[in-house]
C-alpha positions as CSV (number, residue, x, y, z in Angstrom):
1,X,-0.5,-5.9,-6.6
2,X,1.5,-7.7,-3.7
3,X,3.9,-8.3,-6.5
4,X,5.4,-5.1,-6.3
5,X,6.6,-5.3,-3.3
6,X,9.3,-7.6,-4.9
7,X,10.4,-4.7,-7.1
8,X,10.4,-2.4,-4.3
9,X,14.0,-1.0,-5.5
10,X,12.8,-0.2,-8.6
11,X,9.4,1.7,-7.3
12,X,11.7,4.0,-5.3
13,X,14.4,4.6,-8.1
14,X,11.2,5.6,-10.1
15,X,10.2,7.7,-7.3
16,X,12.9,9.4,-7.0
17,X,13.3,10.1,-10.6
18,X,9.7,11.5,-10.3
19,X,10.6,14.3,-7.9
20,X,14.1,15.0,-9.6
21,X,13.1,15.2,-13.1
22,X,9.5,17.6,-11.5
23,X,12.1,20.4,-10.1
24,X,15.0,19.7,-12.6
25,X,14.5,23.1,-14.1
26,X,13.0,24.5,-10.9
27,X,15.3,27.5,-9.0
28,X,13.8,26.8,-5.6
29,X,13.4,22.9,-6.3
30,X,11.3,21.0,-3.4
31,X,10.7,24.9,-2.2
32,X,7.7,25.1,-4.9
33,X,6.1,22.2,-3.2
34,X,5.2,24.3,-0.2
35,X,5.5,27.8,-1.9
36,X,3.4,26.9,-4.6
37,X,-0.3,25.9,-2.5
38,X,0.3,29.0,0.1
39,X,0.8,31.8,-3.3
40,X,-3.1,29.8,-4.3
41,X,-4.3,30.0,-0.7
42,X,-3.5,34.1,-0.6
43,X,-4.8,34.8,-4.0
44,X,-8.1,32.9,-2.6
45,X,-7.7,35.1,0.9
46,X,-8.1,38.3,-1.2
47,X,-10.8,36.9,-3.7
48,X,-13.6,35.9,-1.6
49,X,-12.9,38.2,0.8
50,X,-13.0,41.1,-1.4
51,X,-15.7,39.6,-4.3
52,X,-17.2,36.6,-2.9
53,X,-18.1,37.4,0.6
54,X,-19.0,34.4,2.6
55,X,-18.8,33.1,6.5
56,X,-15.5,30.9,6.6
57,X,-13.8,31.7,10.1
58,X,-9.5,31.0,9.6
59,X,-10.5,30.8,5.7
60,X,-6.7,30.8,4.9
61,X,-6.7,27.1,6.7
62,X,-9.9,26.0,5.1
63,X,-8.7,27.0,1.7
64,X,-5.2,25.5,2.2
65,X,-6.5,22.3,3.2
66,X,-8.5,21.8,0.4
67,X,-5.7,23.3,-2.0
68,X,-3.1,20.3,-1.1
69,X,-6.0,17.8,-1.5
70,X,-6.4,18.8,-5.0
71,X,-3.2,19.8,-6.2
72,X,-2.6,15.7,-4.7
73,X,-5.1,14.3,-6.3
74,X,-4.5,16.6,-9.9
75,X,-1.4,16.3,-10.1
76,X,-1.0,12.3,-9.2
77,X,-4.1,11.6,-12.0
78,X,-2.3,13.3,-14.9
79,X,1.1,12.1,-13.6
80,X,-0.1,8.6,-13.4
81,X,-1.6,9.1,-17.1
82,X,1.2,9.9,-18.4
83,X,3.4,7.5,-16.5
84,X,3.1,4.8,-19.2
85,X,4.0,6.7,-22.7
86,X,6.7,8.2,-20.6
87,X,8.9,5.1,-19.0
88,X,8.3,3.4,-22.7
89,X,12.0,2.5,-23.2
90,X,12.1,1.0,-19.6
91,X,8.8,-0.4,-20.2
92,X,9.5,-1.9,-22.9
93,X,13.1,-3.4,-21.7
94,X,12.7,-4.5,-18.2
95,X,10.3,-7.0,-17.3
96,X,8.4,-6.1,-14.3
97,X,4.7,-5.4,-13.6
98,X,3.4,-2.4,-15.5
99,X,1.4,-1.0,-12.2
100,X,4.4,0.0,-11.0
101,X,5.2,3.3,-13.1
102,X,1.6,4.5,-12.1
103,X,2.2,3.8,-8.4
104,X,5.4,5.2,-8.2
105,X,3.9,8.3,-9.6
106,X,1.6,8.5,-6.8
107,X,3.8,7.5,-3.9
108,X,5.9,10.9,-5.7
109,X,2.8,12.8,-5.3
110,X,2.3,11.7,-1.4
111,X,5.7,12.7,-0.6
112,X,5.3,16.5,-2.6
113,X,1.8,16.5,-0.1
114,X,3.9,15.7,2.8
115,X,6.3,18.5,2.3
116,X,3.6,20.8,1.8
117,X,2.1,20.1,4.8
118,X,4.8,22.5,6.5
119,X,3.1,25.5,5.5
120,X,0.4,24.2,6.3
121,X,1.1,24.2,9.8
122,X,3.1,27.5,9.9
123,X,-0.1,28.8,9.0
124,X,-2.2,26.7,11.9
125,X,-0.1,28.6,13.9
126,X,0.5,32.4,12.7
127,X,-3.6,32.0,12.6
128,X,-3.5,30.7,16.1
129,X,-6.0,27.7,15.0
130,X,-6.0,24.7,17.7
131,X,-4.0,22.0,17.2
132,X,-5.8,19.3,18.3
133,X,-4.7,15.4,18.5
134,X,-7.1,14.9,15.9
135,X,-4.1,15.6,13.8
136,X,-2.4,12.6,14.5
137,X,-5.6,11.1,12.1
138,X,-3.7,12.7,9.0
139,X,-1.6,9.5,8.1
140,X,-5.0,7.8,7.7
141,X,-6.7,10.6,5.5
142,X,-3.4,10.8,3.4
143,X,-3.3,6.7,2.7
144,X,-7.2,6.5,1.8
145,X,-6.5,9.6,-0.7
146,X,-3.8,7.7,-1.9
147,X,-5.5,4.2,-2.4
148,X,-8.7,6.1,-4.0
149,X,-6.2,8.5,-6.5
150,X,-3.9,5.1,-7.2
151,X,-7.0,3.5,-8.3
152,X,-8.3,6.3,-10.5
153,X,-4.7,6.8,-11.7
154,X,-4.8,2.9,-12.5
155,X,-8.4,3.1,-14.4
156,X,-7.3,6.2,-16.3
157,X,-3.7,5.4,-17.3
158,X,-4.0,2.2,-19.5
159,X,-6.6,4.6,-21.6
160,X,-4.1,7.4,-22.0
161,X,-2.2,5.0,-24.0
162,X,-5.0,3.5,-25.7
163,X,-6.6,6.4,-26.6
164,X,-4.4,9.3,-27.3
165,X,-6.9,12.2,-26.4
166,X,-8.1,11.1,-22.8
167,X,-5.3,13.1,-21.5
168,X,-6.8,16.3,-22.5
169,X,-10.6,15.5,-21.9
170,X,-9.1,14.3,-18.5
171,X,-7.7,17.7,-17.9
172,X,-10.5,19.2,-18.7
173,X,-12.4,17.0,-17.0
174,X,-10.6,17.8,-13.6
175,X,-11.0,21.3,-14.1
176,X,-14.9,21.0,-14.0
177,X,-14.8,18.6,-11.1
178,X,-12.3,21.1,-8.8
179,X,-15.1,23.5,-9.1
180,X,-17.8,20.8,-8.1
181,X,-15.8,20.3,-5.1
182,X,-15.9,22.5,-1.9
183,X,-12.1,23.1,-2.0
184,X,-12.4,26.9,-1.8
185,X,-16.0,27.2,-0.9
186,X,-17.7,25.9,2.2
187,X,-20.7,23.6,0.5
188,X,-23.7,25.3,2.3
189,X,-23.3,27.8,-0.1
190,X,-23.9,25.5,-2.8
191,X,-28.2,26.2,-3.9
192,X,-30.1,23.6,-2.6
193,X,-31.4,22.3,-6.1
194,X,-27.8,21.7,-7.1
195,X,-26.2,20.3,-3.8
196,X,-26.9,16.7,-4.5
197,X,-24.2,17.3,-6.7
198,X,-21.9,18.2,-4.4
199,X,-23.1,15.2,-1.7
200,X,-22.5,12.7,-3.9
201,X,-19.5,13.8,-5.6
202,X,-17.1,11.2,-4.0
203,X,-14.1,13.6,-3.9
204,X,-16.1,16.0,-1.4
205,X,-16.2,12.7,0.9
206,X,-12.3,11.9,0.8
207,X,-11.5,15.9,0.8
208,X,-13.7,16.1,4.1
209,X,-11.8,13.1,5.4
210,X,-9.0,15.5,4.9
211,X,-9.6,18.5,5.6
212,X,-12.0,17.4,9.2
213,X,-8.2,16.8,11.4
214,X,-7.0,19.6,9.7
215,X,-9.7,22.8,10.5
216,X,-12.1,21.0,12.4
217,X,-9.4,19.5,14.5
218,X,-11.9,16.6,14.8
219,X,-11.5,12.8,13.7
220,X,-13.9,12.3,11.0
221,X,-17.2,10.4,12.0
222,X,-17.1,6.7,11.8
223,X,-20.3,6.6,9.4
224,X,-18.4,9.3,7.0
225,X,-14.9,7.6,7.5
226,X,-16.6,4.2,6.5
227,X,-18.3,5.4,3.3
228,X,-14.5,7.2,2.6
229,X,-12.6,3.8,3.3
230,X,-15.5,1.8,1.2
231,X,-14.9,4.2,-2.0
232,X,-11.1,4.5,-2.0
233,X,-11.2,0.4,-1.9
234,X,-13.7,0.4,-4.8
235,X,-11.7,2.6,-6.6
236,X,-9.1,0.5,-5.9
237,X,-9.9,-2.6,-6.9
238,X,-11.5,-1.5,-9.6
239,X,-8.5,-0.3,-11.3
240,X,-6.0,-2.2,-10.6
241,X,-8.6,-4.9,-12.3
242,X,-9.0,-2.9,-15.3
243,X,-5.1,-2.3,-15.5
244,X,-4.5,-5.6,-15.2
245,X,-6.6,-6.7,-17.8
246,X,-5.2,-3.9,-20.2
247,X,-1.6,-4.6,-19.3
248,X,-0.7,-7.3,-21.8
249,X,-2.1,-5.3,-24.8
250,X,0.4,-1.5,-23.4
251,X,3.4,-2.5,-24.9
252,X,2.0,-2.7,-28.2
253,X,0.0,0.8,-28.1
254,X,3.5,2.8,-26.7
């Protein structure tokens, strides 16, 4: 993966394409970014606290939190998947290493979670939440969500192309696990018979990372942060492995 770095330009070119081609069509362009997670977060506000009643103090912060986390990690899997099939020309003209359309789609995806972060705050503050300097641990939380989404968006893409239907049942797929993670629902509520599924689901563990700075206002505990850092290298290494192995046989499936 180191050899990437050499083809730097072209990772940033494709970044940039990312974002323009995303809000192309868009009135309010990079506006959605931020508009987009806050219209989710009220729409949450006024269903659990009018339906599903449950003990959340500033739930508007918990619930945004975990809505950038997902629309991150979401939006960067499908995006990556699709990465492939859709740079096929370039792909197919310009030889550099293949990893770089997925990771360009990703580095895209941090920057959209970076501008909607603003809201974010605007709302830390309107809700008069603390901001603590646990918040300064953000970078951190942001680059292990982005090592363990780059090596799921690695695992996952090389199949996309393989396999023409994993896009869907990936879809689907992420629609299941959003509900299996505590993104708009505090896990305590979770019945106990079911909430191994929730403890080992390994996005709860890098959301928490997230989310911990953010309405906790608390650096994550070393133990948790350790078991976040050892699964975002797994995932890692893991796919760029299995891309790397599939990458000879992509130009012949696109």
């Amino acid at each position: 993966m180191l050899e990437i770095l050499q083809y730097r330009d072209l990772v940033l070119a494709l970044v940039a394409r990312e974002l323009k081609v995303r809000y192309r069509r868009s009135a309010i362009g990079f506006t959605w970014t931020m508009l987009q997670p806050l219209l989710m977060m009220l729409v949450l506000q006024a269903v659990f606290s009018f339906l599903f009643r449950f003990n959340v103090s500033n739930y508007p912060v918990y619930a945004m939190a975990g809505i950038l986390f997902w629309n991150f990690f979401s939006q960067s899997i499908v995006a990556s998947m699709n990465s492939l099939r859709g740079n096929a020309q370039l792909l197919k003209k310009v030889p550099v290493p293949k990893e770089v359309y997925p990771v360009a789609t990703v580095l895209s995806g941090v920057l959209n979670l970076i501008f909607a972060l603003v809201p974010l705050f605007l709302i830390l503050l309107v809700t008069h939440q603390p901001l603590t300097p646990a918040l300064f641990f953000l970078p951190v939380s942001i680059f292990l969500a982005a090592l363990f989404t780059l090596g799921t968006g690695l695992l996952l893409s090389p199949l996309s192309v393989f396999f023409s239907d994993i896009v869907e049942m990936i879809t689907v797929i992420l629609s299941v696990l959003m509900y299996l993670t505590p993104i708009f629902y505090p896990k305590e509520i979770v019945p106990e018979r079911w909430r191994w599924i929730v403890r080992f689901n390994p996005l709860r563990s890098i959301l928490e990372v997230f989310r911990d700075p953010i309405y906790y206002g608390k650096i994550p505990p070393f133990r948790h942060l350790g078991t976040c850092l050892l699964i975002a290298v797994a995932a890692f290494v893991i796919g760029a492995i299995a891309f790397r192995r599939s990458s000879d046989r992509i130009p012949f499936y696109i």
